[in-house]
N, C-alpha and C positions, 0 to 999 in steps of 0.2 A: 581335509584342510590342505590347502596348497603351501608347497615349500617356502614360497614366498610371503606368505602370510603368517607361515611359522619364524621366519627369521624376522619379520617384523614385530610379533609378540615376546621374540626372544631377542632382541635389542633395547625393549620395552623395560625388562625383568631383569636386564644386567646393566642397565642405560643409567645417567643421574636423575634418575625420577626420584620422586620423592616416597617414602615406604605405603603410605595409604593408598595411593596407584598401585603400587608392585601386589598389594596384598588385594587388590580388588582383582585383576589381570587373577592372580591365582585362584580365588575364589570362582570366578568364570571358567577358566581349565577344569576346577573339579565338579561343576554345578550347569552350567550352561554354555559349554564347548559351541552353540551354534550362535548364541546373542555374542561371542567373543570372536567369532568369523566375522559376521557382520560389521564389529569394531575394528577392524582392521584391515579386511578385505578393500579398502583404496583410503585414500589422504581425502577427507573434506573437503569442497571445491568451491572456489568463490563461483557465483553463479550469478543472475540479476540482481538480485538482490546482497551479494557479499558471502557472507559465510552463515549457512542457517541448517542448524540438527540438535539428534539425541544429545543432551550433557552425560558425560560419561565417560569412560577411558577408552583409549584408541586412537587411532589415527581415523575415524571417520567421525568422530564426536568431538562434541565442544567443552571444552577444557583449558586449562590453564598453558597447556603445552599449546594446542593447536591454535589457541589465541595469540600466545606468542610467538611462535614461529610466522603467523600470519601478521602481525604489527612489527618484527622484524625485517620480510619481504618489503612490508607498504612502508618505513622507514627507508630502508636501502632507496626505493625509488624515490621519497622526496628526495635524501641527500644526492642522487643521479641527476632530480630533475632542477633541482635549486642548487646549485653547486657552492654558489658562493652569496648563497644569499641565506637571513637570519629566515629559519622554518620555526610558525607555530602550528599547532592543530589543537581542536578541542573535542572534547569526553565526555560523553554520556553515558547514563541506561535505564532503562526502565526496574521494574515491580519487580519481575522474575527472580527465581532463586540464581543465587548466585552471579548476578548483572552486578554487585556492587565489586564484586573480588575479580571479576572479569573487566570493569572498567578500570579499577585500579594495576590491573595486573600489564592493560594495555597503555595506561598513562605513564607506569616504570618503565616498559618498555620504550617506548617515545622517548621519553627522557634521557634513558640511557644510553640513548645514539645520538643524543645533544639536540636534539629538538625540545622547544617548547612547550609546553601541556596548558591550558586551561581544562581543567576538571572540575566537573560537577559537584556542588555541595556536596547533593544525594539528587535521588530521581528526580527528571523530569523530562516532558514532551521529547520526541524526535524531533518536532518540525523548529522547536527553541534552541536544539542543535542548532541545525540549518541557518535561522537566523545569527546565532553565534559568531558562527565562521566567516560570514559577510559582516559582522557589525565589528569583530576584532581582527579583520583582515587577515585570517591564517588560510595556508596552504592547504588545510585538509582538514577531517575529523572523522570519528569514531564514534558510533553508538551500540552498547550492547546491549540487543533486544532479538526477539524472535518474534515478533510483531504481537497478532492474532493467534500465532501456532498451541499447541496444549501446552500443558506445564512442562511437559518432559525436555522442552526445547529452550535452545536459547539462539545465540548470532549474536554477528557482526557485521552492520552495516558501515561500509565505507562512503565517504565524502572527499569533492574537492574543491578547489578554493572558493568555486560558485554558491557553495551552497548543497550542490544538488549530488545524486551519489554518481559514483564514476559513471563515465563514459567511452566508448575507443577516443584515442590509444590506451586512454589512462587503467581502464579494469583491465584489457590482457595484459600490458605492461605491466600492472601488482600480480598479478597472475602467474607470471614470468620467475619475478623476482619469489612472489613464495613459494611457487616451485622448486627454486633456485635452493631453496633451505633446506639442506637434508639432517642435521642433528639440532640439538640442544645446543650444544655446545658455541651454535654459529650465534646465541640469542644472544642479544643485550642484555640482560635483565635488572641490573639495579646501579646504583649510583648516579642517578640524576636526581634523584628529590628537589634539589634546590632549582628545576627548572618546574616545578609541576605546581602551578596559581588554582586553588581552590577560589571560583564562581560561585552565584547565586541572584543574590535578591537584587543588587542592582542592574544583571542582564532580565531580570523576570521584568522589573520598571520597564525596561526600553522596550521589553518583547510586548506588552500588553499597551504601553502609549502607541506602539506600530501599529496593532490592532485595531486600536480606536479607530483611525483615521481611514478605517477600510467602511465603516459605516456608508449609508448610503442616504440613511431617513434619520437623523438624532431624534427629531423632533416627532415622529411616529412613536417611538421607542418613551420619548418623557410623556407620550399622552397614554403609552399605553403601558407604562412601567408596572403595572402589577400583572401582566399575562404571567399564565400559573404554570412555570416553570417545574419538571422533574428530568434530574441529572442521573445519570449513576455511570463511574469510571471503569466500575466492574474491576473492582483492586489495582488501578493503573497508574499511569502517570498523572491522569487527567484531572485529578483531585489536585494536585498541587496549585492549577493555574485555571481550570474552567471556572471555578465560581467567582475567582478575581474578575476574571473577562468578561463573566456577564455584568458582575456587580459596577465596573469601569463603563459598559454600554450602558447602565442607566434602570438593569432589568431590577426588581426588590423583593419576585416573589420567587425564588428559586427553593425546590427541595431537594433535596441531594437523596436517593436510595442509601440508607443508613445500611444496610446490610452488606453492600460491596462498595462502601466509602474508602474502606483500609486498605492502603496498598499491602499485598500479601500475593507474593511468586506462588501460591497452590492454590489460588483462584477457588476458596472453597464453598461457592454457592453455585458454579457453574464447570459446566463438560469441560467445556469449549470457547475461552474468553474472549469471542469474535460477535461483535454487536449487527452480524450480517444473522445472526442463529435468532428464532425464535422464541428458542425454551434460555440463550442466555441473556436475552430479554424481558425475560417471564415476569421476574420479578419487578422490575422497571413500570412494564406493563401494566400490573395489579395495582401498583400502588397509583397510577396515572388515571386510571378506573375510579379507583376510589377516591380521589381527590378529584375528581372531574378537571384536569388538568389539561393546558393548552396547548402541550408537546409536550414531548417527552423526547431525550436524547441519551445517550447510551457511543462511551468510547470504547477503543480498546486498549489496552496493555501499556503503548506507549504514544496512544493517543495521536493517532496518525490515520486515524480511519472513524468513521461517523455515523451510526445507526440512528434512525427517525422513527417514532412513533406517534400517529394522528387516528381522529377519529376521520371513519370515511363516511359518502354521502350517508350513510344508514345507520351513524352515532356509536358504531362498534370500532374499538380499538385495532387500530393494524396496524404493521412494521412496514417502512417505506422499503423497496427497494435501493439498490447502490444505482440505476439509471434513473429511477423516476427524481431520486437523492439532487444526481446530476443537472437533469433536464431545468426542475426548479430553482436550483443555485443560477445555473447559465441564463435562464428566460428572466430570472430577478435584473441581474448582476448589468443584461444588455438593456432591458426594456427601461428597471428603474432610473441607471445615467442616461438614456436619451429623456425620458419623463423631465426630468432634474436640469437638463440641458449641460450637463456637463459629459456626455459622451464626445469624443472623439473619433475624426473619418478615419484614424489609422488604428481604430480598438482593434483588437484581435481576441479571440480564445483560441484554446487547443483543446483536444480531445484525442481519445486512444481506437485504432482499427478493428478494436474489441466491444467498444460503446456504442449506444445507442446512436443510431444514425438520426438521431430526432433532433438532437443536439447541433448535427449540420443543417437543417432543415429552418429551426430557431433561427442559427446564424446568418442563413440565406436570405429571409424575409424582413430580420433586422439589419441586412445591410452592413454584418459584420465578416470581419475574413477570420475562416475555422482551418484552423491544420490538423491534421488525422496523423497522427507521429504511433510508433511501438509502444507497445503496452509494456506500463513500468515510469511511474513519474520521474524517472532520469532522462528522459526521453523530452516529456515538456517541458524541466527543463533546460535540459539541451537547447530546444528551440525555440526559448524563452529570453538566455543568452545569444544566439544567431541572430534574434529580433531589436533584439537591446539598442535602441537608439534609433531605429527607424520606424516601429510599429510601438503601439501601446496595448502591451497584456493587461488583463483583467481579471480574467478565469482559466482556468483547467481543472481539468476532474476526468475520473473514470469508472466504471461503471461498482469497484470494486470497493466502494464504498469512500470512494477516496477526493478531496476538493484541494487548489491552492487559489487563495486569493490574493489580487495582489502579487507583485516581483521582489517582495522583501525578503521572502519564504521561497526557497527552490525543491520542497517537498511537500508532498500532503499534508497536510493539516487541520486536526480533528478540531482546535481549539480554536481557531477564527472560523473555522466552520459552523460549530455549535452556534457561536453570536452571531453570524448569519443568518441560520434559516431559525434563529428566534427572532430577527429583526424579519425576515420575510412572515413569520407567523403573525408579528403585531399591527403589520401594513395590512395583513389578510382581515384578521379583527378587529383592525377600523374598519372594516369594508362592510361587519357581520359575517365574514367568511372564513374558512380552514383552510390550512394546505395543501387537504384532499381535493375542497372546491377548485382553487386554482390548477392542479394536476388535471383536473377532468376540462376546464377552462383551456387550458394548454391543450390537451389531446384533440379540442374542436377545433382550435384553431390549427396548430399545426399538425394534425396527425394520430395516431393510434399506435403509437409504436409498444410493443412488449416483448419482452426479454426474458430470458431462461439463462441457468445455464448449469451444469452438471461435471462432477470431478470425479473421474475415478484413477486410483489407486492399484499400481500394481507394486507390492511388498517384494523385499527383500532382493539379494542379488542379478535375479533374473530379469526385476522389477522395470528396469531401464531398456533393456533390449527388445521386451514385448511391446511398449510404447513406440518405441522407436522400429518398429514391424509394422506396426499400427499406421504410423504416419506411412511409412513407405508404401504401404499399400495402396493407402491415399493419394497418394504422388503416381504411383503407379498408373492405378486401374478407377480413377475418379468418378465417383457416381453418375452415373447418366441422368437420373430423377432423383429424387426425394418428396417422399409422401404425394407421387401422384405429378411432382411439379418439374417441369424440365428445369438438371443447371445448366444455366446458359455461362455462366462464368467463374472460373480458379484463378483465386488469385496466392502465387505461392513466394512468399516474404523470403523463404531461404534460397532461393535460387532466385529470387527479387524478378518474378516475371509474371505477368497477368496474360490468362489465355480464354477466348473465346471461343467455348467448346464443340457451338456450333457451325462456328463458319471458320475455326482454326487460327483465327487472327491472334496475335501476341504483341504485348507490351513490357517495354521495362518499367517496375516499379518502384521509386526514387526513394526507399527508406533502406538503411542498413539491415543486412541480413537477419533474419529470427525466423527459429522456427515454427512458424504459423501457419495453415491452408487456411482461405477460407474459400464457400463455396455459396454464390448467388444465383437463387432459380428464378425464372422468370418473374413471379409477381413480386420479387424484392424482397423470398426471405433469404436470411444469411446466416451460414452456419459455419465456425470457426471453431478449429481445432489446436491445441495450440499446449504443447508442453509444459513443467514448470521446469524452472533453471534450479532448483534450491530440492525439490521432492520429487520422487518417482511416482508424480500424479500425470496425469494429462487433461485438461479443462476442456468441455465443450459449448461454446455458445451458442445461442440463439435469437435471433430478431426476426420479428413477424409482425406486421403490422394492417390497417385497414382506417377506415373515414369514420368519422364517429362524428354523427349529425346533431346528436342533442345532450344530453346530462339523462333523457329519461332511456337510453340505448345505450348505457356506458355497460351495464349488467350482462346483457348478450353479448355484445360486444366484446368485452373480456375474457368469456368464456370461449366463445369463438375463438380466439387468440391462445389461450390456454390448451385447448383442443389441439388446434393446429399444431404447437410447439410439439405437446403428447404424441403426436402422428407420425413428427422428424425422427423423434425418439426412437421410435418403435420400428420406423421404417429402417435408419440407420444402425440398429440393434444393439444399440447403449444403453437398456433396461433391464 
């Protein structure tokens, strides 16, 4: 163990921590010397997503310390950036263990640098945050949550006044400042209570009346108000506020999966409380089976992401993908308001350089304008605010199981999503159709697109640098072919330049830096490589696509597709 690692365990153990830390820290000295490297071996880093890891003791865990030194930092900067103006922010968290004594612990903090707090009852939705902070006009906000992650995790997502989570300058700028934080001693920690306003039920009224008016068919929805709805939150937020939202839209036959209704931080029916998993669907599933049910939907944790379950052309139960998710919400959202005539020549959607390029294809032929922004809904909305006042949003979404509808909301959200693609289910069953039908409907019409995509995992200290070997090599020495197919185009987001690898042409490319490749072979597949800011994982995607003539060719068709993806794999040696 490095000197430096030892002086930060032993600052730790003489430090004003509190004795249940100091005796856990020793306990790891005599018992597991290398899980207590790990915990110390660097400071936690806000990354895209804010602050997201192990709970546990250390400077690389989440904790009550590293929570607050890091609402410390983000305090110091409101009071920098509002000098002389009155700062509120509001506080959230989800199910997770310990999210309540992490939201509290980040609302005293707040307080005790004379800011403002609205604070959450108790749990609810991220994207009711979000709402939040644009309906009581605060500076910023806080959610503690570790999304979809296992139970061992938790986070801090940071927000600012838009709505949406930071953006430059504002994330290096907190970045900066809780760098800037080296002891305890620099925190705030208590004596504001009298500024910290416990919320609830009157922001849930405004969040769910917002909803309503996203509708697009009311009257689809009252002829078809018994579609046989099943929910399950998978122990989340989502129980607080889905069943209101649909029962608000008009829906009367909703079941809730009774076995992961409870919110409960150890997620104890599933691995993995990410409604993207199969088997944490399982359940959902079965019961959807068995009730011969009309959809089935499935949130996660803090209810900011949206898994779908329909029967496809062959009456057996599937899990939608996070793009087919997409493609459906976006072909609704554009085709229903022009149907309705209330579209607009200035609509707009957005989508991420990681999504399904079907999505721009959609928007091509409905005549709508698509932005392809970085992956990470700070991003659209970013360019949601840029638009504000000249274009008319509508949609965004990404492939990652994630939708926002509407400019009320500047984050994903699972819970107007759900009353969505159940009002596109009861348009479908006026028709006599499913959401599978319309997917295969779609594919004729615009295309055959399918998507893959594949996360690996390098552990522990080394974890970061082989990734980051990985990419450079990429950068380096760029595949000539894959699976047979010339790439004809790199396009590389960190050094923001596109090159055309056969005739050497280059382009700048107009989005802020991130570390992304991607790599387009000639017949238009696309494969993207692309880090995580928060894990030492690194994601790879895939889009492959082909014409698909009829509904009785969707079966080859697929496979072919499937195949093909199999082929990148194995050629690029990520299996």
């Amino acid at each position: 163990m490095s000197q430096a690692i030892d002086q930060k365990i032993a600052s730790w153990l003489t430090g004003n921590f509190d004795a249940a830390t100091k005796e856990e820290i020793r306990s790891l000295q005599a018992n597991h010397p290398d899980l207590l490297e790990d915990a110390f071996y660097r400071n936690l880093e806000f990354g895209t997503g804010g602050l997201r890891g192990l709970m546990g003791v250390g400077t690389n865990r989440v904790n009550k310390y590293t929570i607050g030194m890091a609402t410390q930092g983000f305090s110091n900067y409101l009071l920098k950036t509002y000098p002389n103006a009155s700062i509120s922010v509001v506080v959230g968290h989800d199910s997770r263990n310990n999210s309540r004594f992490f939201a509290e612990t980040t609302a005293q903090v707040f307080a005790a640098n004379g800011i403002k707090v609205y604070l959450f009852e108790a749990l609810r939705p991220t994207p009711e945050l979000s709402f939040a902070i644009r309906t009581l006009q605060c500076k910023a906000g806080v959610v503690c949550t570790a999304s979809h992650n296992p139970k061992e995790y938790n986070g801090y997502k940071a927000y600012w006044n838009d709505g949406g989570q930071l953006v430059p300058p504002h994330d290096k700028n907190v970045i900066t400042e809780v760098e800037a934080i080296q002891s305890l001693e620099e925190v705030k920690w208590n004596g504001g209570d009298a500024l910290i306003e416990i919320i609830g039920a009157s922001m849930d009224d405004a969040y769910i009346q917002m909803l309503q008016s996203l509708s697009v068919y009311p009257e689809v929805i009252a002829a078809q108000s018994d579609l046989k709805i099943v929910y399950t939150p998978i122990h989340g937020t989502g129980i607080t506020l889905v069943p209101k939202v649909l029962e608000a839209y008009g829906f009367k036959n909703v079941h809730i999966v009774e076995e992961q209704a409870t919110p409960d931080g150890n997620f104890p029916t599933v691995a993995y409380p990410n409604p993207e998993e199969s088997e944490t669907m399982s359940i959902g599933l079965a019961k959807a089976k068995a009730m011969d049910a009309d959809i089935l939907l499935g949130t996660d944790p803090d209810a900011d992401r949206v898994g779908v379950g329909v029967k496809n052309h062959k009456g057996e139960w599937v899990l939608m993908n996070g793009n087919q998710t997409a493609v459906l919400a976006f072909a609704y959202m554009m085709e229903a308001r022009r149907a309705k005539g209330i579209a607009a020549p200035n609509d707009m959607v957005v989508t991420t350089i990681v999504t399904t390029e079907m999505i721009n294809q959609v928007a091509k032929i409905n005549e709508v304008n698509c932005y392809n922004v970085l992956t990470g809904f700070k991003w659209i909305a970013e360019l949601v605010k840029e638009k504000e006042g000249k274009e008319n949003y509508i949609i965004g979404g990404e492939e990652s199981f994630g939708l926002m509808i509407g400019d009320q909301i500047r984050d994903k959200d699972a819970v107007s999503a759900v009353a969505l693609l159940c009002e596109m289910a009861a348009v479908e069953k006026s028709k006599g159709k499913t959401l599978f039908d319309k997917m295969i409907e779609l594919y004729i019409q615009y295309g055959f697109y399918y998507e893959n995509l594949i996360s690996i995992t390098k552990k522990g200290m080394n974890g970061q640098q082989e990734i980051k070997d990985m990419m450079d090599g990429y950068r380096q020495s760029p595949p000539v072919t894959i699976d047979g197919e010339a790439v004809v185009t790199l396009l590389d987001y960190e050094l923001q330049v596109g090159r055309n690898l056969q005739t050497g042409e280059s382009w700048k490319l107009n989005l802020p830096k991130s570390n992304v490749l991607q790599f387009i072979t000639a017949k238009g597949s696309k494969i993207s490589a692309r880090p995580s800011g928060t894990e030492p994982k690194i994601k790879f995607y895939f889009s492959v696509n082909t014409e698909l003539k009829d509904k009785a060719s969707f079966d080859s068709k697929y496979q072919m597709l499937q195949d093909k993806i199999n082929g990148i794999i194995k050629d690029m040696q990520l299996n």
